[in-house]
N, C-alpha and C positions, 0 to 999 in steps of 0.2 A: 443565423449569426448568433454565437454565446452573449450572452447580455455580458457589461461590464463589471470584474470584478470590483468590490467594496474592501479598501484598504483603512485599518487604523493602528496609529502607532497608542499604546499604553507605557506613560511615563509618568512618576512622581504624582500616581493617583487620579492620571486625567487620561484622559480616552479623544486622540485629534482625530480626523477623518486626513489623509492623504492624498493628494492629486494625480495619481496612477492612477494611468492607459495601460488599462491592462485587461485581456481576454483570458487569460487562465493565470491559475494561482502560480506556474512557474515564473511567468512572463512578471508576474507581481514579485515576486519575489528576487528577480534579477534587478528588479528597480529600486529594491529597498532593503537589497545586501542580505548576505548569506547568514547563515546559524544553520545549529539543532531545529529540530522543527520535528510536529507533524502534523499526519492528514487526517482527518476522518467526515463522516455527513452526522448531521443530525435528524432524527425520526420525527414523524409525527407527534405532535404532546412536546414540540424541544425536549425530546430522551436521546439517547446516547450511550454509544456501548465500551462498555471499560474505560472509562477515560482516566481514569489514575492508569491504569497499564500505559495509555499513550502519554502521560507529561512523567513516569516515572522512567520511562526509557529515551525521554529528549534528554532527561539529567545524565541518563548513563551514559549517553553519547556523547555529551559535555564533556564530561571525565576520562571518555576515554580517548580523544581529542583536548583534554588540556587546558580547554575553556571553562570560565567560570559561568556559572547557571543561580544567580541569587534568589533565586526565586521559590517559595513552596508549591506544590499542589492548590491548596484553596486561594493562593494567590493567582494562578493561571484562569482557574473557574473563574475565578470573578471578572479578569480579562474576557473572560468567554464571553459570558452573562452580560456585560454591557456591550459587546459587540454584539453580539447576535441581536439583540433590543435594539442599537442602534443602525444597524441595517436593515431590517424589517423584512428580512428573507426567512419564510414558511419554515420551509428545510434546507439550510445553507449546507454547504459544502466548506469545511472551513483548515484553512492551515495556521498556524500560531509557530512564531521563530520567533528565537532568543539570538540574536544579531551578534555576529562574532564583533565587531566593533564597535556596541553597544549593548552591554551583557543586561546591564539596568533596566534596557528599556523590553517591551514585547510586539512582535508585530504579527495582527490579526486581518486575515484574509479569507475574505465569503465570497462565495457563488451559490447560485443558483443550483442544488442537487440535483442531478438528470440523470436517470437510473438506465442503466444497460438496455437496451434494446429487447427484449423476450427472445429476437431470433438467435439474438450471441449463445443463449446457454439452450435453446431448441437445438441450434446449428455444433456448437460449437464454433475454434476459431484457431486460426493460421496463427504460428508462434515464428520467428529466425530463429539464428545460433548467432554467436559469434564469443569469441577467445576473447575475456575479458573478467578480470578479475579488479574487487575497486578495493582500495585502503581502505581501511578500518571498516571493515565490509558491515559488522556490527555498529556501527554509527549510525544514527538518523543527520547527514549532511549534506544540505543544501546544494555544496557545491558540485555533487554530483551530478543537476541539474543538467549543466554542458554538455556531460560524457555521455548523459544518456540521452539525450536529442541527437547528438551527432550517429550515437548507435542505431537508433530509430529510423532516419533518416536516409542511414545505408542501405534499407532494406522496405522500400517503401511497399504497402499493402499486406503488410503483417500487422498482426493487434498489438503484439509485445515481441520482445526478443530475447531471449534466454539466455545466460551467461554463463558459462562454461571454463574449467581452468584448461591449463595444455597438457591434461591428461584427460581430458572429456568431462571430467564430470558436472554435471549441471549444477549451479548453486542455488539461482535464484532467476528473478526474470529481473527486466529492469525497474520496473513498478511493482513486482509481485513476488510470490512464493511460488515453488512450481513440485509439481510430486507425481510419481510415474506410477501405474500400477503393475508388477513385474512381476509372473509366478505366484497371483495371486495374492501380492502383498501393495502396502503402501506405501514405495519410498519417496523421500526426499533427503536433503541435505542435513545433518544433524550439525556443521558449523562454516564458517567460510562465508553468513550470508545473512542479511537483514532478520531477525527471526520478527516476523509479524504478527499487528492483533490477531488478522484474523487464522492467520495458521495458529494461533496458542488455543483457541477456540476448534479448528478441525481437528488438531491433534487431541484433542479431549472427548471428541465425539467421534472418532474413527476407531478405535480400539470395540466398539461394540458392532462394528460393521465388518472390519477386514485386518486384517494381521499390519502393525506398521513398525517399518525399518529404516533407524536413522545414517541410512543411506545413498550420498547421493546419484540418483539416475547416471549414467553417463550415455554420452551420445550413440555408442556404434551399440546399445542395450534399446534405444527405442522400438526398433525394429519389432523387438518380442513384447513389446507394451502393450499390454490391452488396452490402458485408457489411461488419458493424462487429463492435466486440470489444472490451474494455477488459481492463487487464492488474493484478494488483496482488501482492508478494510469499506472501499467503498463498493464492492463487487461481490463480495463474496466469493461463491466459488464456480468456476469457468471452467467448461470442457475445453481443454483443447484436442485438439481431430489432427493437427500434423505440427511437426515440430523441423523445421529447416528441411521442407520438403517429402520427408522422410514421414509416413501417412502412421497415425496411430490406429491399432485394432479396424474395425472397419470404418473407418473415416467418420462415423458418428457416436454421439455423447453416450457412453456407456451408459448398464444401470447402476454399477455400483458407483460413479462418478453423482446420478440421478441421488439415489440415498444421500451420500454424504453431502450431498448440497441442500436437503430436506432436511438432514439431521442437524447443517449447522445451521440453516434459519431457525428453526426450531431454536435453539440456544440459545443467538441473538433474542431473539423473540421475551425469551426469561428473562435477559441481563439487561434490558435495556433501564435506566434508572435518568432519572430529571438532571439537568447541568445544574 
């Protein structure tokens, strides 16, 4: 059973603890209203990687959605900083939302960090499809929350599910970045889709490994994939082995998939800096 999440609203300088029932940071956050937001874990030592990348693309999402975001940088940290003190979670897991009807205020949500299983990126892992393209697909917005439960839900015993426009091409997953190796290259989607920490991170250390094309996969193209893999900040990077049945390369975690998951730990590993 997931221990319960630890909710606090930061307003006017003060930091309340919240009375959410809540088992995951979505389920918290349906409780205590939507925003900009984002995810990430914190390391050992409380370090943490890029975090101005994550609170400078909650603001871009603000703006491109219309909502006001009053808030700076070193004002978030310090949000952070007395959450995580005040939860007394090792290495929380934590989301931070600027509340569409509450622009003022900030709401901080920890878990328990519980790191992927060894077998997911030994095994690799089962992706769906489905036809599904979100607004402002560039936005970090909350309310996507719904749409992607319900996707998930369609297709029970898949890890993720992949999202695709009505001409196949893959954009993104519902949680994640997704990138196909094809002819020897690395594609993925160059727009139409969440651009993530951790994909800003592979795409920087993929270029010394394999050729990359900011293009995205499309579905009836898996077939010729050597190896796939989707990327998200608390995970890193995930083989995937079939994508909507349809089986990638030989059904197991390539090696150039192996590399570029070596090469982006490695990375992390450099950047990690104190909250």
């Amino acid at each position: 059973m997931p221990e319960p999440v630890v909710v606090y609203r930061y307003a006017g300088g003060v930091l309340t603890p919240l009375p959410v029932e809540a088992r995951t940071l979505d389920e918290a956050t349906v409780q205590t209203g939507h925003g900009t937001y984002s995810v990430f874990r914190l390391y050992s030592g409380q370090r943490v990687l890029r975090l101005d990348h994550h609170l400078d693309r909650m603001r871009r999402s603000a703006a491109a959605l219309g909502e006001p975001f009053p808030h700076t940088n070193a004002d978030l940290r310090d949000v952070l900083r007395r959450a995580v003190a005040a939860a007394g979670i090792e290495m929380p897991r934590v989301r931070l939302t600027v509340p569409y009807d509450a622009p003022e205020t900030v709401i901080a949500a920890l878990e328990p960090f519980a790191p992927p299983p060894a077998e997911l990126y030994a095994q690799g892992v089962r992706a769906g499809l489905a036809e599904a393209v979100r607004e402002n697909a560039e936005a970090k917005d909350s309310r996507f929350i719904e749409r992607r439960r319900e996707l998930i839900e369609r297709q029970p015993g898949v890890y993720e599910v992949m999202l695709h426009d009505a001409q196949g091409a893959i954009r993104e997953g519902t949680t994640s970045n997704f990138y196909a190796i094809i002819d020897g290259t690395l594609r993925t989607a160059g727009e139409g889709m969440l651009q993530g920490i951790a994909r800003s991170i592979l795409l920087e250390v993929a270029p010394r490994i394999l050729p990359v094309e900011f293009v995205a996969p499309c579905v009836d193209e898996l077939s010729r994939a050597a190896e796939a893999m989707l990327t998200s900040s608390s995970r890193g990077v995930v083989p995937v082995v079939e994508v909507g049945e349809i089986r990638i390369g030989t059904g197991r975690p390539g090696p150039l998939t192996t590399r570029l998951g070596e090469a982006y730990d490695r990375q992390v590993e450099a950047e990690l800096e104190p909250i």
